[in-house]
TIMI-2910 file (N, C-alpha, C, CB; in pm, 1 decimal, decimal comma, always signed):
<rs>
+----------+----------+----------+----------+----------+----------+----------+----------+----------+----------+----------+----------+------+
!      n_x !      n_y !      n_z !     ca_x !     ca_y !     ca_z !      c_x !      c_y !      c_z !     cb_x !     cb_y !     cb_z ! resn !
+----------+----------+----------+----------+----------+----------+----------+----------+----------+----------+----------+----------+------+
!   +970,9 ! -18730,4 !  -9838,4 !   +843,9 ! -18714,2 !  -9906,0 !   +851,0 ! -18781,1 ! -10041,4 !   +807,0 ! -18565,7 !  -9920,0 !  Unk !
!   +785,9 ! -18889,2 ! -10034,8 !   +716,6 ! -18916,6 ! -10211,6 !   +663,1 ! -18807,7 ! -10302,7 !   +579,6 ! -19009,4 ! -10210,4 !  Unk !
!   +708,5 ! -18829,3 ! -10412,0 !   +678,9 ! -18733,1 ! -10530,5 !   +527,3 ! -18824,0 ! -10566,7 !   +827,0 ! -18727,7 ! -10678,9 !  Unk !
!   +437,4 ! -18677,1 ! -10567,8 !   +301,6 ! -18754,8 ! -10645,6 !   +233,2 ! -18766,0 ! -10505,5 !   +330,0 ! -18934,8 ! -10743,6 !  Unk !
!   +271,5 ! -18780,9 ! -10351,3 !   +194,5 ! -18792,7 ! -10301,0 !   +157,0 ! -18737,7 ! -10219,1 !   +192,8 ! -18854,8 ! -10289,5 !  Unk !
!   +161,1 ! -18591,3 ! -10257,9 !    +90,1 ! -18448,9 ! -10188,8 !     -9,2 ! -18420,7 ! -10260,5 !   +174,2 ! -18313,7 ! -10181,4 !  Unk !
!    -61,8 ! -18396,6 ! -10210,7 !   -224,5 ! -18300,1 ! -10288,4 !   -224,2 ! -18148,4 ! -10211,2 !   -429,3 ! -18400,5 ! -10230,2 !  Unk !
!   -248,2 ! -18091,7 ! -10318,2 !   -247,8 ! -17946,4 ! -10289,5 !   -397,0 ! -17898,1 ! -10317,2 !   -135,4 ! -17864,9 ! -10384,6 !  Unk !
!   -400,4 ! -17818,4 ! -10179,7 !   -600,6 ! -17806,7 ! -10210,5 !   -600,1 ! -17700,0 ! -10283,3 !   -728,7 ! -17772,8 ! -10064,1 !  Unk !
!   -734,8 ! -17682,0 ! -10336,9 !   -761,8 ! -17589,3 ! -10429,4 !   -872,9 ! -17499,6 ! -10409,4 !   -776,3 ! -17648,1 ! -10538,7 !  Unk !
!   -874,2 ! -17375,4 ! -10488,0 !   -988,5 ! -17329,2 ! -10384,9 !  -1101,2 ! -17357,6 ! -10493,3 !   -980,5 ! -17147,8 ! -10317,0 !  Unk !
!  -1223,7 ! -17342,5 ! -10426,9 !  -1353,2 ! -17374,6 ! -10517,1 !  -1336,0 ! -17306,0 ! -10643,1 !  -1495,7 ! -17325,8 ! -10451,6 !  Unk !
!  -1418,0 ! -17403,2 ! -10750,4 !  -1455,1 ! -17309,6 ! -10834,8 !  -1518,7 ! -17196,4 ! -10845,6 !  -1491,4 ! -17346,6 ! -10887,2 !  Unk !
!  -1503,7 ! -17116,5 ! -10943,1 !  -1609,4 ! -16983,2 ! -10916,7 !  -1715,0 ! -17049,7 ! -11015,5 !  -1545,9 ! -16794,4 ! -10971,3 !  Unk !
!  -1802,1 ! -16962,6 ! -11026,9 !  -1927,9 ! -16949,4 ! -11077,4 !  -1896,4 ! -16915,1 ! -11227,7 !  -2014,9 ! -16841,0 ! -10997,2 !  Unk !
!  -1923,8 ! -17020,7 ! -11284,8 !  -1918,8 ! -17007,3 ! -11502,3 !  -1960,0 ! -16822,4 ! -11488,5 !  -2129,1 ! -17151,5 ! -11642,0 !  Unk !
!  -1889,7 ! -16793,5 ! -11588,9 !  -1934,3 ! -16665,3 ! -11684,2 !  -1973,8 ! -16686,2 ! -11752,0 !  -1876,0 ! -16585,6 ! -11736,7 !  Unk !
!  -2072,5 ! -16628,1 ! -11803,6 !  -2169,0 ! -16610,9 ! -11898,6 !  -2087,4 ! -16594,3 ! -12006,3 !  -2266,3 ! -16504,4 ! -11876,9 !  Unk !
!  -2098,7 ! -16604,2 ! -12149,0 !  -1981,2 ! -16566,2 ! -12288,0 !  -2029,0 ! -16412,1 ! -12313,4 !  -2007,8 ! -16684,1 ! -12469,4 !  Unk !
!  -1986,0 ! -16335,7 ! -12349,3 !  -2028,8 ! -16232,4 ! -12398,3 !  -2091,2 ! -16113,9 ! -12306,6 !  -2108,4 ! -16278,4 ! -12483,8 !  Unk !
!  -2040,6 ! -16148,1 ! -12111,5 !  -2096,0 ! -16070,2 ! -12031,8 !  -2000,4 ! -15989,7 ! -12020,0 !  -2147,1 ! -16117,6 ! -11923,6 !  Unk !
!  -2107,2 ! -15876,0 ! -12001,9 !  -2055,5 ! -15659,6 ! -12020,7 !  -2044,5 ! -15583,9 ! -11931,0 !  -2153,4 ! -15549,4 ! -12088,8 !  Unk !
!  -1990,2 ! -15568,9 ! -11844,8 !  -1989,8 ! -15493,6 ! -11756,2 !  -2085,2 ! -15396,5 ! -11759,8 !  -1886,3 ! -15454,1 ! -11745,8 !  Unk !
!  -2135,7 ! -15327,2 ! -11649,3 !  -2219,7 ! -15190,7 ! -11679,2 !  -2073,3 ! -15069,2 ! -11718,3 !  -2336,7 ! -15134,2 ! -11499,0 !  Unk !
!  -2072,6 ! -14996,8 ! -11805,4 !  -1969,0 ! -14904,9 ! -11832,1 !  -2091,7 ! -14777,6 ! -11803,8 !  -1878,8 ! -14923,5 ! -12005,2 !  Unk !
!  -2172,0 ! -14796,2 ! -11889,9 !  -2270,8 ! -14715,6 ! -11927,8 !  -2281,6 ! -14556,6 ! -11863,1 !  -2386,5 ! -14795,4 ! -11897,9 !  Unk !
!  -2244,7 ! -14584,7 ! -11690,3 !  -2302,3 ! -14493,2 ! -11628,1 !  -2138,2 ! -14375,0 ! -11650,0 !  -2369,3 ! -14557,1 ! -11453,7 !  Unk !
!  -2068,5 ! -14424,9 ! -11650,8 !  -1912,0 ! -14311,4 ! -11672,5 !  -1924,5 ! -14292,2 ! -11819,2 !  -1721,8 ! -14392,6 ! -11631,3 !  Unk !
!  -1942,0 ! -14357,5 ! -11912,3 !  -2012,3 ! -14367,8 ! -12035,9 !  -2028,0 ! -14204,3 ! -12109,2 !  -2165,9 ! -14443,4 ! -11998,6 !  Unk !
!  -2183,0 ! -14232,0 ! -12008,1 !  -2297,1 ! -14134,4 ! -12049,1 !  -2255,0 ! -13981,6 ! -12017,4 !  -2439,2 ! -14172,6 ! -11963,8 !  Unk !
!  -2167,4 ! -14013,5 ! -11878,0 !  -2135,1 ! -13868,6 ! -11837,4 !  -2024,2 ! -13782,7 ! -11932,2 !  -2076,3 ! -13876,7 ! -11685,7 !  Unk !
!  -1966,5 ! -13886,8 ! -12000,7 !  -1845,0 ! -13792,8 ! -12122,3 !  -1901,1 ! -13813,2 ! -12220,6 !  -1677,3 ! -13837,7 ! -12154,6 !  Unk !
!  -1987,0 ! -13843,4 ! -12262,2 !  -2041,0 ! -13864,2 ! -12419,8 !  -2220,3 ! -13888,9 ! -12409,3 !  -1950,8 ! -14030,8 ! -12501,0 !  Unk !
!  -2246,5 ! -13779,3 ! -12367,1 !  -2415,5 ! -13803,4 ! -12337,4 !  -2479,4 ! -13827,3 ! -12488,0 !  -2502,2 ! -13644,7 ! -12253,7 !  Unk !
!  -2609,7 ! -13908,8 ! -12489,9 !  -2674,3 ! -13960,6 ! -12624,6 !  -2723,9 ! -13864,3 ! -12687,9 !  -2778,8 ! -14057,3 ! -12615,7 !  Unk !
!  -2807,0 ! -13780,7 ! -12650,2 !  -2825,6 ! -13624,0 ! -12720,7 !  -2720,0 ! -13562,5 ! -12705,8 !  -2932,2 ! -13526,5 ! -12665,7 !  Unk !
!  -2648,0 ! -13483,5 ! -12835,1 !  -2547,8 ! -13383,3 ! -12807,5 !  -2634,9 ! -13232,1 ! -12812,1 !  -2416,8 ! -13396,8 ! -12928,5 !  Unk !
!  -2562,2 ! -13143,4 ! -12664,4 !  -2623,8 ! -13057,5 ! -12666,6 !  -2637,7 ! -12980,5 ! -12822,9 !  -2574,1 ! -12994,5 ! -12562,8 !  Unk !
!  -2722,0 ! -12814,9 ! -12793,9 !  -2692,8 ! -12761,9 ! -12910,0 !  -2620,3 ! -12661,8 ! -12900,2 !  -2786,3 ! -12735,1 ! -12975,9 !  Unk !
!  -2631,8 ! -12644,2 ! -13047,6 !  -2460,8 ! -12529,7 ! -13041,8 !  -2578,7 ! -12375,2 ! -12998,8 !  -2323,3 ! -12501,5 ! -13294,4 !  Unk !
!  -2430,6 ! -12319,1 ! -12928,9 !  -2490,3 ! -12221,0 ! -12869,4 !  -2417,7 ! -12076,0 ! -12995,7 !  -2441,0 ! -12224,9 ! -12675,3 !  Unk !
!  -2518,9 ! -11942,5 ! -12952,9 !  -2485,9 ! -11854,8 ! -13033,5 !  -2308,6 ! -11783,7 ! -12979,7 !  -2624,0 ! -11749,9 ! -13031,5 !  Unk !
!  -2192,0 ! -11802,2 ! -13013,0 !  -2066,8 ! -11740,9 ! -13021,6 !  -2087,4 ! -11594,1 ! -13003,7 !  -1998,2 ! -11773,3 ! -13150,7 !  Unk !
!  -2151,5 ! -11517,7 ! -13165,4 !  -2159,9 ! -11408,9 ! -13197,0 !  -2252,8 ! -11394,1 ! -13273,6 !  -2068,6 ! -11368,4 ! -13231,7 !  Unk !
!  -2269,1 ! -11250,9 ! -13284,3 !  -2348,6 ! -11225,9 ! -13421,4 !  -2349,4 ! -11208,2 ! -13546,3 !  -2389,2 ! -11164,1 ! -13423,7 !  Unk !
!  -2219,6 ! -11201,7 ! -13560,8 !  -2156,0 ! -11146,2 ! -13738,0 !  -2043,5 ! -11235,6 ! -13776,5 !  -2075,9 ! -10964,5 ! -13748,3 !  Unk !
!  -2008,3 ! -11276,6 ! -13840,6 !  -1885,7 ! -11383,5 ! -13875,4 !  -1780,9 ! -11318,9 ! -13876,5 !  -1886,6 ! -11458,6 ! -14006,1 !  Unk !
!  -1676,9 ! -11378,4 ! -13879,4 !  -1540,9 ! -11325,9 ! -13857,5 !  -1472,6 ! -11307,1 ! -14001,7 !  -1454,0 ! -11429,2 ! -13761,2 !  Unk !
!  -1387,9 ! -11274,7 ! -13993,6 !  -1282,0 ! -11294,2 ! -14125,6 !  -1173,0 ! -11336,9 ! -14128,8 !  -1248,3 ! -11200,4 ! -14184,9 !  Unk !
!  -1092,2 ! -11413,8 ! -14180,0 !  -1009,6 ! -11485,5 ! -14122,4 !   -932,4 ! -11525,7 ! -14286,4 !  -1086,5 ! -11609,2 ! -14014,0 !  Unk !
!   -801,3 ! -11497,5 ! -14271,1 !   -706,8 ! -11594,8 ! -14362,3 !   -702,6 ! -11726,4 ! -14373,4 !   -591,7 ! -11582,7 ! -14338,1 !  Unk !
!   -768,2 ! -11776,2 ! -14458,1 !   -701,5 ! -11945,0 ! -14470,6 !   -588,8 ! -11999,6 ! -14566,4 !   -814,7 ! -12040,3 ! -14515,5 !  Unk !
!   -495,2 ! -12097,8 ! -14480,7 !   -377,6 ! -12094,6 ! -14598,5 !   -385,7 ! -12287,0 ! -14678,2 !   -172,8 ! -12048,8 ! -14490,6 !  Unk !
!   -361,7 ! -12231,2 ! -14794,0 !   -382,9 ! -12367,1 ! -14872,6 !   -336,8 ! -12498,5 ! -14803,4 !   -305,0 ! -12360,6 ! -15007,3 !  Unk !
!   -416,5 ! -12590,2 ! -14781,9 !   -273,1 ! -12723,5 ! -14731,8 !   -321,3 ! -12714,2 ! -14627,6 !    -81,9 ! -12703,1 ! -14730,0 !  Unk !
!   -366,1 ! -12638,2 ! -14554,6 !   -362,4 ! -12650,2 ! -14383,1 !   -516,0 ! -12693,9 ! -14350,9 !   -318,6 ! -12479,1 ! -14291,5 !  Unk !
!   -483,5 ! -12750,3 ! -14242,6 !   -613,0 ! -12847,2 ! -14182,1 !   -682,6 ! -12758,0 ! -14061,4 !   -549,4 ! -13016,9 ! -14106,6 !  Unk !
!   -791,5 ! -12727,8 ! -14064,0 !   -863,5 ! -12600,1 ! -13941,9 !   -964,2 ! -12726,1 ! -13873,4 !   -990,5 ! -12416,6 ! -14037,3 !  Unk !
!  -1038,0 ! -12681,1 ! -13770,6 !  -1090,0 ! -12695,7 ! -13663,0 !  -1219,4 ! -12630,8 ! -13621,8 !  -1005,4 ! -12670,4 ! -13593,7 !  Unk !
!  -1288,3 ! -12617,7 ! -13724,0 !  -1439,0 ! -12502,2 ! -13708,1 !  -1491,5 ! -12537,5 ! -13567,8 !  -1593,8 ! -12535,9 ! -13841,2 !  Unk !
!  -1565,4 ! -12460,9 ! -13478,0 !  -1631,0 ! -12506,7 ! -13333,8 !  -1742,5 ! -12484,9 ! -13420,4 !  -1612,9 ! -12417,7 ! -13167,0 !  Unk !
!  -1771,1 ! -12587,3 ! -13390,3 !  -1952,7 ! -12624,7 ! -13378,0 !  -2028,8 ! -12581,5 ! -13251,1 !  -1984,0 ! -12798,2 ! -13377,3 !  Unk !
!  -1986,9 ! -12597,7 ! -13141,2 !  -2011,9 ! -12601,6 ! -13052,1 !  -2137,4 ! -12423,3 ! -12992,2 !  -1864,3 ! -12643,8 ! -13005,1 !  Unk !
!  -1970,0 ! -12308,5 ! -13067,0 !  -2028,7 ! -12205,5 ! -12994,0 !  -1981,0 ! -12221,0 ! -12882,9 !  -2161,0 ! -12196,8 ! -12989,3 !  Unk !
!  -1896,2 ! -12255,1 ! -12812,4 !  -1837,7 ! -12252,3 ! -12654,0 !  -1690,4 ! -12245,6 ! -12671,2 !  -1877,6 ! -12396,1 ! -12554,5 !  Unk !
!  -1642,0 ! -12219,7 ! -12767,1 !  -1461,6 ! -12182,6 ! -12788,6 !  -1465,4 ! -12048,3 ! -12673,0 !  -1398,8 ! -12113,1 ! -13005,5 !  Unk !
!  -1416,6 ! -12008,4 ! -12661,1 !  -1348,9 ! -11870,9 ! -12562,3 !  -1248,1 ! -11804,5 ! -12635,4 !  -1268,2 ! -11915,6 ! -12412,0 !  Unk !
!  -1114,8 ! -11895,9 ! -12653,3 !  -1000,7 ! -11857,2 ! -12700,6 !   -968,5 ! -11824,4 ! -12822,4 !   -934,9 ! -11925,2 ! -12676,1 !  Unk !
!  -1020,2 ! -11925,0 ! -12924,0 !   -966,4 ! -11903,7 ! -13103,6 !  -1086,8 ! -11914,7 ! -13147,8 !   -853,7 ! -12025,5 ! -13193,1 !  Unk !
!  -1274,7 ! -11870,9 ! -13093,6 !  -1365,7 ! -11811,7 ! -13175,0 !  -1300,5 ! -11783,5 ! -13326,2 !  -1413,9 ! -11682,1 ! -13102,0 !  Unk !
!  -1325,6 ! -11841,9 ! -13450,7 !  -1430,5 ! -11933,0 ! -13461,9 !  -1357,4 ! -12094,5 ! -13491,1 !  -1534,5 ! -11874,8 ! -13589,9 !  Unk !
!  -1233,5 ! -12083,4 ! -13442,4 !  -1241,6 ! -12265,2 ! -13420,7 !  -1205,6 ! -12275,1 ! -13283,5 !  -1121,5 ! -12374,2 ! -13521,3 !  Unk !
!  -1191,7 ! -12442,2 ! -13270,4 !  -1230,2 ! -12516,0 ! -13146,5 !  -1068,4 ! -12498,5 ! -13121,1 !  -1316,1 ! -12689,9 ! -13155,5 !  Unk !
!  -1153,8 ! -12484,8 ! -12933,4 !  -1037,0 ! -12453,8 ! -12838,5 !  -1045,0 ! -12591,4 ! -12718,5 !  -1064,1 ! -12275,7 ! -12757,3 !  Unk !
!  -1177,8 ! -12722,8 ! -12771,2 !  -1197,5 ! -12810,8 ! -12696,2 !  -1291,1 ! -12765,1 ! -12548,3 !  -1062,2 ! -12861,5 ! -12680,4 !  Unk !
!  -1315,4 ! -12670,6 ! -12598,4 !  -1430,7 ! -12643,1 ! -12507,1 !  -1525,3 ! -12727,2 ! -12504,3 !  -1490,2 ! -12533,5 ! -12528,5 !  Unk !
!  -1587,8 ! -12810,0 ! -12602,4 !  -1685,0 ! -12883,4 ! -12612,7 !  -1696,1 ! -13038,0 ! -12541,1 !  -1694,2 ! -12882,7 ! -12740,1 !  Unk !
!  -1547,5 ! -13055,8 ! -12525,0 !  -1506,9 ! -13201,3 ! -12426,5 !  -1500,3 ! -13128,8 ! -12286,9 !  -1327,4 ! -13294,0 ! -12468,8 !  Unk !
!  -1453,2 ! -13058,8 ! -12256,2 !  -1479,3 ! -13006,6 ! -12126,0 !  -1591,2 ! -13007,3 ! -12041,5 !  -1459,8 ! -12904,6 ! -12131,9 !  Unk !
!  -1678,6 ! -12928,4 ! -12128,6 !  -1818,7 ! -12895,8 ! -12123,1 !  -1926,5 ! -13034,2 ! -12129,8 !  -1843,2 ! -12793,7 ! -12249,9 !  Unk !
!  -1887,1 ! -13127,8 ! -12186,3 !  -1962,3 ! -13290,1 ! -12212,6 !  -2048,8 ! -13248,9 ! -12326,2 !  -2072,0 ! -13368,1 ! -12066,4 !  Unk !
!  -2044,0 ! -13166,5 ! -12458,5 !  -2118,9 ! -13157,8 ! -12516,7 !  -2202,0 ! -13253,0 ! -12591,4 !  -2080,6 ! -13096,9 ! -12555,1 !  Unk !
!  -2116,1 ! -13346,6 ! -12629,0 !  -2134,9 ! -13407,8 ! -12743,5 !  -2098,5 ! -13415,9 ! -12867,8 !  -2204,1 ! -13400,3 ! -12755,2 !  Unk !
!  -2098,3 ! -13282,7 ! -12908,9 !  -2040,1 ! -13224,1 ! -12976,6 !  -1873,5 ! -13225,6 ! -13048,6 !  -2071,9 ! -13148,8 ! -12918,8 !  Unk !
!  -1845,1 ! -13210,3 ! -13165,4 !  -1717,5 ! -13264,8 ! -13249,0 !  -1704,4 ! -13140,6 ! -13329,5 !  -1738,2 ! -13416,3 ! -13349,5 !  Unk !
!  -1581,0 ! -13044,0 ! -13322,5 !  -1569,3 ! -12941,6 ! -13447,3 !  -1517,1 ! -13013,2 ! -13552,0 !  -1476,3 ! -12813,9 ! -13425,6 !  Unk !
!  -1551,4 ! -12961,6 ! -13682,8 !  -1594,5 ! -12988,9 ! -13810,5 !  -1448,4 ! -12940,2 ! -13860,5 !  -1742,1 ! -12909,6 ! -13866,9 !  Unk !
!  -1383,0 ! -13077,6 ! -13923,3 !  -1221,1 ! -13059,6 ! -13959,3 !  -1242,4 ! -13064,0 ! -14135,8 !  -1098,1 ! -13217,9 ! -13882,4 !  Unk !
!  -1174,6 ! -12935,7 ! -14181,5 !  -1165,9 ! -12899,0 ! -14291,5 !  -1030,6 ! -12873,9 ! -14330,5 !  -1241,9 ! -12806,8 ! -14305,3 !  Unk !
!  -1015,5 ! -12878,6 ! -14477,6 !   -893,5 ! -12852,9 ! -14527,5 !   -924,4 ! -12740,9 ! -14666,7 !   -819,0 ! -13006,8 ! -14564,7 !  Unk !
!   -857,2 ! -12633,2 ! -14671,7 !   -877,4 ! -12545,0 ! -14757,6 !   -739,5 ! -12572,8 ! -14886,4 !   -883,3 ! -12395,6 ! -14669,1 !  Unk !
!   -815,4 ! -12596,8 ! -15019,5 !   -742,2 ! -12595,4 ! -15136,2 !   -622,5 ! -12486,3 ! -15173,6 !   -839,3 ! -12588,0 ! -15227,9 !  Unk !
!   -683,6 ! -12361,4 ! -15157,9 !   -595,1 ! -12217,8 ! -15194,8 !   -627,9 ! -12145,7 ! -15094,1 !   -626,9 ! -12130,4 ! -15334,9 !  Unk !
!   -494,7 ! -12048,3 ! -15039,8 !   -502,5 ! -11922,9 ! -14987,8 !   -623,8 ! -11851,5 ! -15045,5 !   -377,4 ! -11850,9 ! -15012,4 !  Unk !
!   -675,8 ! -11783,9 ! -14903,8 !   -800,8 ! -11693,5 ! -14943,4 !   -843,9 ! -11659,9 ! -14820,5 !   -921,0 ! -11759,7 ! -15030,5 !  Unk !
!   -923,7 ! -11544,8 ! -14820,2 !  -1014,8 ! -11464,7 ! -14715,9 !  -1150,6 ! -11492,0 ! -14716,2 !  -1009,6 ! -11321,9 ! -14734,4 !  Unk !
!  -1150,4 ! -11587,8 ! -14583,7 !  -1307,4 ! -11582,9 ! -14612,3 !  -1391,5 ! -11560,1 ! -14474,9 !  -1358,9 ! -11732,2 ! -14684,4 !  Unk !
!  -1532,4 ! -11551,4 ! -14469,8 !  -1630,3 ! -11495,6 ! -14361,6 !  -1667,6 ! -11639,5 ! -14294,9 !  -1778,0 ! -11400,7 ! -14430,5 !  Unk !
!  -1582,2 ! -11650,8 ! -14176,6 !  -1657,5 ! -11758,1 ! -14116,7 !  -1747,5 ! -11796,9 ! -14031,5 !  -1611,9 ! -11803,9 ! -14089,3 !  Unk !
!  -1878,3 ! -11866,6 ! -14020,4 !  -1965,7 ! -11843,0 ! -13906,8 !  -1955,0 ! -11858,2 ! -13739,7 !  -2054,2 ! -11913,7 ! -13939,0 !  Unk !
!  -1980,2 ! -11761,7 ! -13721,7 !  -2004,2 ! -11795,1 ! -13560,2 !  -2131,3 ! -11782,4 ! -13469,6 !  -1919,8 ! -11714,0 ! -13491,0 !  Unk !
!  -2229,4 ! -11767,5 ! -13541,6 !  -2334,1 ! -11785,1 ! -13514,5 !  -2407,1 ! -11931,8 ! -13506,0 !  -2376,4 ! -11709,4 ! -13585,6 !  Unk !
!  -2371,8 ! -12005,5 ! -13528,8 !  -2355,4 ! -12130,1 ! -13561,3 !  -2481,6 ! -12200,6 ! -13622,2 !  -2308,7 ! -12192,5 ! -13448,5 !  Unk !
!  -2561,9 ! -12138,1 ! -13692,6 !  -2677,3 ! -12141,8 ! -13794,9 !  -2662,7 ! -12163,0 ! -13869,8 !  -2739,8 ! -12073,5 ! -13827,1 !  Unk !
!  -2562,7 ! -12143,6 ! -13994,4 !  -2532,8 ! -12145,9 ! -14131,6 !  -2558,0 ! -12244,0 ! -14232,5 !  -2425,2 ! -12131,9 ! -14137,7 !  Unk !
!  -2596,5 ! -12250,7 ! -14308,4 !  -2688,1 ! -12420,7 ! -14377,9 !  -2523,7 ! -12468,8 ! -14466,9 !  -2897,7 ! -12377,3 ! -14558,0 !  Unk !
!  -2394,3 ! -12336,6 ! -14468,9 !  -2277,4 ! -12458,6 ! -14553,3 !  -2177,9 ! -12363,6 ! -14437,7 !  -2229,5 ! -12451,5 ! -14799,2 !  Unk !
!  -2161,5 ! -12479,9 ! -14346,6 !  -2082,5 ! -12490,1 ! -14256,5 !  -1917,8 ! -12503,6 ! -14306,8 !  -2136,8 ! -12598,2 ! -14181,6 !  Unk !
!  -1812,8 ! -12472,1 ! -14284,0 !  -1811,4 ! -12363,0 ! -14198,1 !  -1806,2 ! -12203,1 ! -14185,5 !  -1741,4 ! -12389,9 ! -14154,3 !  Unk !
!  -1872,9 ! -12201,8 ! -14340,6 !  -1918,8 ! -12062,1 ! -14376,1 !  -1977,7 ! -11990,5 ! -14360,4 !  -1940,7 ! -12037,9 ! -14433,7 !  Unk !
!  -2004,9 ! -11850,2 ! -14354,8 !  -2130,3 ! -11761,4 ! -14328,6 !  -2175,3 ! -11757,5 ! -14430,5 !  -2123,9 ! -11631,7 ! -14279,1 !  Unk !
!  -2327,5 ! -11788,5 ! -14409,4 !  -2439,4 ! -11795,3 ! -14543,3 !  -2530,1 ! -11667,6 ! -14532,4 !  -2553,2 ! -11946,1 ! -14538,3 !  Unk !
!  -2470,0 ! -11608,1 ! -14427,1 !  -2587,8 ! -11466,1 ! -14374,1 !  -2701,8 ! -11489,9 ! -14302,5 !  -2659,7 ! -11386,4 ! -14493,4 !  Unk !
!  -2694,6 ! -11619,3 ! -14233,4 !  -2827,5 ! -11648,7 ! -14142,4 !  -2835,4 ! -11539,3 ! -13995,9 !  -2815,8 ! -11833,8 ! -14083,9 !  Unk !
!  -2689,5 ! -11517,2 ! -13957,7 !  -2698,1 ! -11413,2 ! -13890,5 !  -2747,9 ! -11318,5 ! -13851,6 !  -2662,5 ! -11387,7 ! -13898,8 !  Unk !
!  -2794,7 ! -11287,3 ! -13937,8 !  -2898,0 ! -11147,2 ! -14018,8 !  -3038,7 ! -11158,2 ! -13960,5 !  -2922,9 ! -11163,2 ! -14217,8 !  Unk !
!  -3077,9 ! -11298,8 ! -13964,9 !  -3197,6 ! -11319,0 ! -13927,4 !  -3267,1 ! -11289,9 ! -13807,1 !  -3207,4 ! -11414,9 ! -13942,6 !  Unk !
!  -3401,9 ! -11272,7 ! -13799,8 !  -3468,5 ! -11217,8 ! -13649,2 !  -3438,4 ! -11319,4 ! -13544,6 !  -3645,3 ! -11198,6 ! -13650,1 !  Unk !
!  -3442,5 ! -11440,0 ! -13608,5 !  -3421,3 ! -11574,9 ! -13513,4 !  -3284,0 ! -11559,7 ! -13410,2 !  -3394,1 ! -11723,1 ! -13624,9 !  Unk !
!  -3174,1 ! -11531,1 ! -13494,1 !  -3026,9 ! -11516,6 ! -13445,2 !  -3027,5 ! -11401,0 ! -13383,4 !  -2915,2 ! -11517,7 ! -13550,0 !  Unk !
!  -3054,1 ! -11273,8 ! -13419,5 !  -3049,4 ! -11133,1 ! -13359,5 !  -3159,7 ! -11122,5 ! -13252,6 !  -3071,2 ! -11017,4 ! -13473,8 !  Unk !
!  -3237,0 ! -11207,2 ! -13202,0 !  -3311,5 ! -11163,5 ! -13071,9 !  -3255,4 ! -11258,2 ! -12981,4 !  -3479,0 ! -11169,2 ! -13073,9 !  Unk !
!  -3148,1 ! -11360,8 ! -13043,3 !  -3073,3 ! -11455,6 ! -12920,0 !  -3008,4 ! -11437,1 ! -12875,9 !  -3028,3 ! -11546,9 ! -12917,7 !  Unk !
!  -2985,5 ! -11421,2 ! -12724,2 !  -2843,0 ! -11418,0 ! -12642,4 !  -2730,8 ! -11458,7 ! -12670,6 !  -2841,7 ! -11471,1 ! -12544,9 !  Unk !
!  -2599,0 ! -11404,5 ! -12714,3 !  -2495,8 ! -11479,8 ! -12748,9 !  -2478,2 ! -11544,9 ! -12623,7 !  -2378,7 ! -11408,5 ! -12804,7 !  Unk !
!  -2459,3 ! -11690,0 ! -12634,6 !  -2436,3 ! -11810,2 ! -12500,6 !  -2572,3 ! -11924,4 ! -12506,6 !  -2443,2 ! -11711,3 ! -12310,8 !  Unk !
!  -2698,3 ! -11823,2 ! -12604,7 !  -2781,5 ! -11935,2 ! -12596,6 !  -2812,7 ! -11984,8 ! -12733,9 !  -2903,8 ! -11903,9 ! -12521,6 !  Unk !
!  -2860,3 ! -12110,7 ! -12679,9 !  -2896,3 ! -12231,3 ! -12789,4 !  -3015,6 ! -12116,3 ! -12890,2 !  -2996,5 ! -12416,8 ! -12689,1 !  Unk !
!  -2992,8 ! -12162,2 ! -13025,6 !  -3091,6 ! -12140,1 ! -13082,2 !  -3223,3 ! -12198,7 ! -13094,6 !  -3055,6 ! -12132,3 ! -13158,4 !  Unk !
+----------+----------+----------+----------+----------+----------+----------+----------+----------+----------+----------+----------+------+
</rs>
C-alpha cells in the first residue's frame, strides 16, 4: 500500500449549531426551584426562647415547615420545593432571646409580637397566612 493513497470516508456533516443554543432545562428547572416561592406557613403560635451564643452562625426557617429544630431550618423547605431559603444570621454576644415562629414578624428573626394578632390566632398552624 502507498502512503497518501487511501481515503478514509467520513461521515456527513451534521447540521451547524446555532452559537448560543440552550437546551430546554427549564422543565427539571421549575420542579426544584419553582418562580413563585411558596408562603411561609404558620409553625406555632408563640415564639420560642432560645440561647444564642456569640460567634455562632444560626439558620432561622422561614419556611414554617422545620419538624425537627422549630425555629431553625431542618431543610424542610428543599424537600418540600418551596422556594424558599432560611435566613442565616450571626449573633454578636451571648443572650436569650424570643424567636419567631409564627413566621409574620416585620424584624425577622425575631418576635415582634405579631403573634398576638387576630390574623395569626384564627390560623391553622400548617397554614399560609
Amino acid at each position: 500500500m502507498l502512503r497518501g493513497s487511501l481515503s478514509i470516508p467520513r461521515p456527513a456533516a451534521a447540521a451547524p449549531r446555532k452559537l448560543n443554543q440552550r437546551r430546554d432545562i427549564s422543565s427539571w428547572l421549575a420542579k426544584w426551584f419553582p418562580k413563585a416561592p411558596a408562603k411561609s406557613v404558620v409553625a406555632l403560635k408563640t415564639p420560642i426562647k432560645v440561647e444564642l451564643v456569640a460567634g455562632k452562625t444560626y439558620r432561622w426557617c422561614v419556611c414554617g415547615r422545620s419538624k425537627k429544630q422549630q425555629p431553625f431550618c431542618d431543610g424542610s423547605h428543599f424537600f418540600q420545593r418551596t422556594g424558599l431559603s432560611p435566613l442565616k444570621f450571626k449573633v454578636q454576644e451571648t443572650r436569650v432571646v424570643a424567636l419567631c415562629t409564627c413566621k409574620a414578624t416585620q424584624k425577622p428573626p425575631y418576635c415582634d409580637g405579631t403573634h398576638r394578632s387576630e390574623r395569626v390566632q384564627k390560623a391553622e398552624v400548617g397554614s399560609p397566612l
